[in-house]
C-alpha positions, 0 to 999 in steps of 0.5 A: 500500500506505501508503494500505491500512495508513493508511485501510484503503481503496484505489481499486479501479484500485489493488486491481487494479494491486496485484494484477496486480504481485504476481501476474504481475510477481512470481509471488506467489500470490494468496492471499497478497495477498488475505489481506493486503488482507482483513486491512486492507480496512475494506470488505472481503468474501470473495466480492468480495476473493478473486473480485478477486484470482483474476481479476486472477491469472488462475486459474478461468474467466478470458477473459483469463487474460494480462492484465497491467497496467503501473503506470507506464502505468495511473499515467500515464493515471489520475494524470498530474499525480502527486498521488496518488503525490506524497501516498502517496510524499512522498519523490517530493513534490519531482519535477515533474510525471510524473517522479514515475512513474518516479524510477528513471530519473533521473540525477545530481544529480536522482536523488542528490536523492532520497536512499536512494529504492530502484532497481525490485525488477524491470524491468517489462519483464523481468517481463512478458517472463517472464509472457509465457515461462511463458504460452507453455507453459502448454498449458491456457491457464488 
């Protein structure tokens, strides 16, 4: 999100990781997050934007409609060495290698070292878990 305010621009695997969180993680209506992004994307085009972000929550003629993306899995797999996150985050520019993926686990001194650096708003697992609780019941399966 620092690097959308700053350059008005953020990698489509970012657009999607964002709107997966905000839609199936914390139940935010895409709308919401598409307005945002189409308020600061330089590139930014309706169709593209909203279509984007109603595919990613899952709404309209979806295939998939439960697909959700785990950020810390996706930040593993696509910036293992963390200079992405340690260039939008530069309170993490401190943390070797992949622990600056998950500052949140780390202990003692180490943790104490990253100052105010808040806990997760959610445990990912705990979001999926209720993405997953709500799917169930939904009978029309989109």
């Amino acid at each position: 999100m620092r690097q959308l305010s700053h350059e008005g621009w953020m990698h489509n695997r970012g657009r999607l990781l964002t709107a997966s969180f905000l839609t199936k993680t914390l139940y935010v209506d895409w709308r919401v997050g598409a307005r945002h992004f189409l308020d600061l994307l330089v590139d930014g085009d309706v169709a593209n934007n909203q279509l984007n972000w109603q595919w990613m929550a899952g709404t309209g003629t979806d295939s998939r409609p439960n697909r959700v993306l785990n950020p810390v899995t996706q930040a593993k797999r696509y910036d293992p060495d963390g200079a992405y996150v340690r260039r939008w985050v530069p309170e993490l520019a401190a943390l070797e290698g992949r622990l600056v993926h998950e500052p949140w686990k780390l202990q003692g001194f180490d943790r104490a070292a990253l100052g105010d650096y808040p806990d997760p708003i959610v445990e990912l697992s705990d979001g999926l878990a209720r993405f997953r609780q709500g799917r169930s019941g939904d009978s029309a399966g989109g």
